[in-house]
Structures are given as structure tokens and as C-alpha cells.
C-alpha positions in Angstrom: 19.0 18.5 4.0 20.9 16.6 1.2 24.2 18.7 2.5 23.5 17.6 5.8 22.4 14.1 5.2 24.9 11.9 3.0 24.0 8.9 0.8 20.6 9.9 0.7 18.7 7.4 -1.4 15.3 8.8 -1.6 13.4 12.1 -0.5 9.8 11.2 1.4 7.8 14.3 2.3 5.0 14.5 4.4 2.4 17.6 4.1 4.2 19.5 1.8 5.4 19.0 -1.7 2.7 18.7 -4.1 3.6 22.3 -5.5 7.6 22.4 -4.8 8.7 22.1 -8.3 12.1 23.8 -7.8 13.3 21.8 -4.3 11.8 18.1 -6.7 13.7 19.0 -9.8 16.8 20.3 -8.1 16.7 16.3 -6.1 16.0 14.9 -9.7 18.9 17.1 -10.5 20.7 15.0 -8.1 19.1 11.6 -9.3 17.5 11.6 -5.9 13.7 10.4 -6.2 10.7 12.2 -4.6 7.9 10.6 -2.9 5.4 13.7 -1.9 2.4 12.8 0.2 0.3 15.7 0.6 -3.2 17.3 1.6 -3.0 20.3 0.2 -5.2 21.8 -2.5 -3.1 21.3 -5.8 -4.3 22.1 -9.5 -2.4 23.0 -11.9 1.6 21.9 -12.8 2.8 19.8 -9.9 5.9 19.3 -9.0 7.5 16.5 -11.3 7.5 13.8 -8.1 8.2 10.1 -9.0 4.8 10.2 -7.3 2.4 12.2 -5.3 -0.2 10.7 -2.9 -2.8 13.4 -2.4 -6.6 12.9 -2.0 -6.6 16.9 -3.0 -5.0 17.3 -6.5 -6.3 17.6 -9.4 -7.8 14.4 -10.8 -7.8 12.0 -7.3 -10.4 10.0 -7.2 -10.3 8.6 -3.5 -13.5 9.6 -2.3 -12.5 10.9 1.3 -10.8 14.6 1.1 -10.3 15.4 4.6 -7.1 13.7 6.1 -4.5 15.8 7.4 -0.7 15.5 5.8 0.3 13.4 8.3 -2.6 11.1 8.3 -1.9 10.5 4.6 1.6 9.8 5.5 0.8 7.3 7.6 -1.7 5.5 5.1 0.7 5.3 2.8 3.6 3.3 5.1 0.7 1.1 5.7 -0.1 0.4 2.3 3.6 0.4 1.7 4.1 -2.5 4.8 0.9 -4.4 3.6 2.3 -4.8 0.2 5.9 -5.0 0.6 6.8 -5.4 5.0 4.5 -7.1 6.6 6.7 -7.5 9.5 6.7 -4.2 10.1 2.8 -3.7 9.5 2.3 -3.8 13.5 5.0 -1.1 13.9 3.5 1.4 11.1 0.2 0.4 13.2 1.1 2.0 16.3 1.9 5.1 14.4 -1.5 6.3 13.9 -1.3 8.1 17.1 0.4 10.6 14.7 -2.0 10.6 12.2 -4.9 10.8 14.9 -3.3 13.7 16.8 -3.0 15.1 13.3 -6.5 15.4 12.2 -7.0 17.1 15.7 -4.3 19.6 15.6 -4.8 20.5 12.1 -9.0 20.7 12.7 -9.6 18.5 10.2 -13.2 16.9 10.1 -13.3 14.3 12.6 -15.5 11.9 10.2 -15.2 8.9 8.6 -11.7 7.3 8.6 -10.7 10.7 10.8 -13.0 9.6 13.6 -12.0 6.2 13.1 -7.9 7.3 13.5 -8.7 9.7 16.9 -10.3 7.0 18.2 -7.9 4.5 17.9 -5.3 6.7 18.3 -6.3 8.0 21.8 -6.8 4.1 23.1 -3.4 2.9 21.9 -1.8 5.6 23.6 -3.9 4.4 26.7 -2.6 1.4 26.4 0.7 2.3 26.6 0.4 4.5 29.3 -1.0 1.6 31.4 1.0 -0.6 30.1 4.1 1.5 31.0 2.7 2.2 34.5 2.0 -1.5 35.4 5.3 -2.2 34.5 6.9 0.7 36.8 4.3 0.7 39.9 3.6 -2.3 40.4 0.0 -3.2 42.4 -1.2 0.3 41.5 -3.9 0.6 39.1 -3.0 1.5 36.1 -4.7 4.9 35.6 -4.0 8.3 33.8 -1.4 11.1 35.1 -0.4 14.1 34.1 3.1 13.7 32.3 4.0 17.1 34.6 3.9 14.9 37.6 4.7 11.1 37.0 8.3 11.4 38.2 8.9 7.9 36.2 12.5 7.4 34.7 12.3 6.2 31.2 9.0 7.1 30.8 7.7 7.5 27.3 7.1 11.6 27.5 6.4 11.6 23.3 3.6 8.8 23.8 2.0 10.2 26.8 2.8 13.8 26.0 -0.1 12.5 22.6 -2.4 11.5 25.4 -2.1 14.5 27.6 -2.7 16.6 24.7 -5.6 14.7 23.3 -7.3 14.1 26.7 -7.1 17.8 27.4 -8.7 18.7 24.0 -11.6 15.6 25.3 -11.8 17.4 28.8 -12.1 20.9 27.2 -14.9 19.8 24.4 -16.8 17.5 27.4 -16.8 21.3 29.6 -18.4 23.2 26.9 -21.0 20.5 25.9 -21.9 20.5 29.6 -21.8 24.6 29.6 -23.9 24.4 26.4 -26.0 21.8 28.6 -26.5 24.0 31.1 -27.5 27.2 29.3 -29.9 25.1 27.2 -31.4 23.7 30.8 -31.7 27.5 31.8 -32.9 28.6 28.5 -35.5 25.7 29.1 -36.7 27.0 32.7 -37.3 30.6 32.0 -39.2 29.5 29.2 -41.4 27.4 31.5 -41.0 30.0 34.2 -42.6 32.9 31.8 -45.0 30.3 30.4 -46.1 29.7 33.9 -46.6 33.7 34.6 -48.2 33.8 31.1 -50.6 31.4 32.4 -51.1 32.6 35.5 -52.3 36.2 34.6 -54.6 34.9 32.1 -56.5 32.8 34.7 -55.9 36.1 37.4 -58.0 38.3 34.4 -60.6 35.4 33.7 -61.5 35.7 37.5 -61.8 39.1 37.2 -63.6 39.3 34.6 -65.8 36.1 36.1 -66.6 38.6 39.6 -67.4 41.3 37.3 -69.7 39.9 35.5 -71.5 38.0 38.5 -71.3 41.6 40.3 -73.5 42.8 37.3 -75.8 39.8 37.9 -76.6 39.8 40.9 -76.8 43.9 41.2 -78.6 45.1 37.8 -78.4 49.3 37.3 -81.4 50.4 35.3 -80.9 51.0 31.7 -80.8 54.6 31.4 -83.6 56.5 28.8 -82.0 57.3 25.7 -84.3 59.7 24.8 -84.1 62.1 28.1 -80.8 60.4 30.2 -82.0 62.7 33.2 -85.0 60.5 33.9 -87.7 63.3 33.8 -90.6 62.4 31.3 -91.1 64.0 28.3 -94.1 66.1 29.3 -91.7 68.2 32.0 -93.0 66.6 35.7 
């Protein structure tokens, strides 16, 4: 990179870097500073960064540990812009599409500040989208297409190429919570079903066992003798 890239003035990774102590010494080396921000799991020697902004290493105290790398990439600019730029705060803003399709596509836990950044991320990328087709088609409703089949010049393909990825994901999730629905609904009916059948035998035996008994009633058999079960007396007439 540093061959390729001339006058550079400072290295800033993003997901990698908390471990790289060769590739950080070698820009020290070159009196090139290092700025990791990171999400990997890192104990131990790190690499001897100017800093390193990761919730996962040894000794971080920030209480939420499951951002992906370019989710803490992006908090970072932002604190960066709130401190330093805040003319450029609403720019960094729109960048948490990145950091939301990040905590998707890495399968971090969409909780806390991760639901927060999906959510956000997937309406700012619907605004754009309609905000781009009102502009193009004009007096059509602004509503989602495929990025396949827009046939718009100029289009923004990396925005809405974001929101065709997430909305898939949405659309695949929403099919198997209705398939899980539906198995759960079917579940439920042959339970009831067998319940029903259960039931239904039980009162099909109490009637029969109901007739029996009013058969007995109503047509007694004499007791047999226990002594002689033939029913000749004792003294042999």
C-alpha cells in the first residue's frame, strides 16, 4: 500500500490490526502512524498502534462487545467529526448504511446499538432510493425495485445494491417466520385434532359401558351356586 500510495500521512485500518505487530512497526519504521479500529478478540501484545479502538481487547471497558469492524469504524469517524468536523458529521451519518449492513453480513447480534444501526441503516437507504426515483420518474410513486431492472442512468447501484441486499435478507427472515407460523399452526391442529379423537373414544366407551350395564339391569342372570355350579341340590334330585 505505502509503495502504491505516495505521501501517505497516516495508516487507518478498519477490522483488522489489533494483532499486526510486524505490518504497525514496519509503518512506525516509516514514521507513518497507525490508527487500528478493530473487533477482534485481542489479549495479549498488541500491535504497538498510536491507538487501537476495540470493544474486544484486553482491558476495554465499553460495555457493548458485539459491533462488527466496520461498525466500529464508523463510530469512530463520528466521534472523530463530533469533536473535531462537525461539518462533516451529516456526511459520516449517512455512512452507517455500512456499519448496518455490517452487523448483518458479519451475523453479529442485532441488539442494542446493532439493532439500532440496521434499522436506521435500511431507512436511509430508503430514502435514497425514493429520493433518487422521484427525481428520475417523475409522478411515479416512489417505491422499491430491483437494482437488476431499474434501467436508470446514474443511478446509485452501491446505495441501492445495500437495500437490495438487506431487503432480501428482511424478505427471507419474514418467509421462514411465516413457515415456522405455519408449522406451529399445524402442530396446533393435530394436537386438537387427536385431542378431539381422544375425547371422542372415551365418551364412545362410556356409552358402552352405560348400555352394558343397563342391559344387566334390566335382564338379571341368576347368581350361580357356588357350592354345586350345575344347579342340582345337594341331596342328588
Amino acid at each position: 500500500m505505502i509503495a502504491m500510495y505516495k505521501n501517505v500521512g497516516m495508516i487507518l485500518t478498519a477490522d483488522n490490526g489489533s494483532k499486526a505487530q510486524a505490518g504497525v512497526e514496519y509503518a512506525n519504521s516509516l514514521g507513518i502512524p497507525v490508527l487500528v479500529t478493530d473487533h477482534h478478540l485481542a489479549n495479549g501484545e498488541l500491535a504497538p498502534a498510536s491507538v487501537i479502538v476495540n470493544p474486544n481487547k484486553d482491558g476495554d471497558t465499553y460495555p457493548f462487545k458485539g459491533n462488527a469492524g466496520a461498525a466500529v469504524a464508523w463510530k469512530t469517524m463520528m466521534a472523530y467529526a463530533t469533536k473535531y468536523d462537525v461539518l462533516a458529521k451529516p456526511l459520516i451519518e449517512d455512512l452507517i448504511v455500512f456499519a448496518g449492513m455490517a452487523n448483518v453480513s458479519d451475523v453479529m447480534p442485532i441488539l442494542d446499538e446493532n439493532h439500532y444501526m440496521v434499522k436506521k441503516a435500511v431507512q436511509r437507504i430508503k430514502e435514497y432510493v425514493d429520493l433518487r426515483k422521484a427525481g428520475y420518474m417523475r409522478g411515479i410513486p416512489a417505491t422499491y425495485l430491483r437494482v437488476s431492472n431499474t434501467g436508470i442512468q446514474g443511478y446509485d447501484t452501491v446505495f441501492h445494491g445495500l437495500f437490495d441486499i438487506i431487503h432480501g435478507i428482511q424478505e427471507y427472515k419474514d418467509e421462514q417466520q411465516l413457515q415456522k407460523g405455519k408449522q406451529a399452526k399445524t402442530t396446533q391442529n393435530k394436537r386438537r385434532i387427536n385431542r378431539m379423537v381422544h375425547l371422542a373414544r372415551r365418551q364412545r366407551c362410556g356409552a358402552s359401558t352405560r348400555r352394558y350395564d343397563n342391559s344387566i339391569q334390566s335382564n338379571p342372570q341368576p347368581r350361580p351356586n357356588r357350592t354345586n355350579p350345575s344347579g342340582a341340590s345337594n341331596d342328588g334330585r
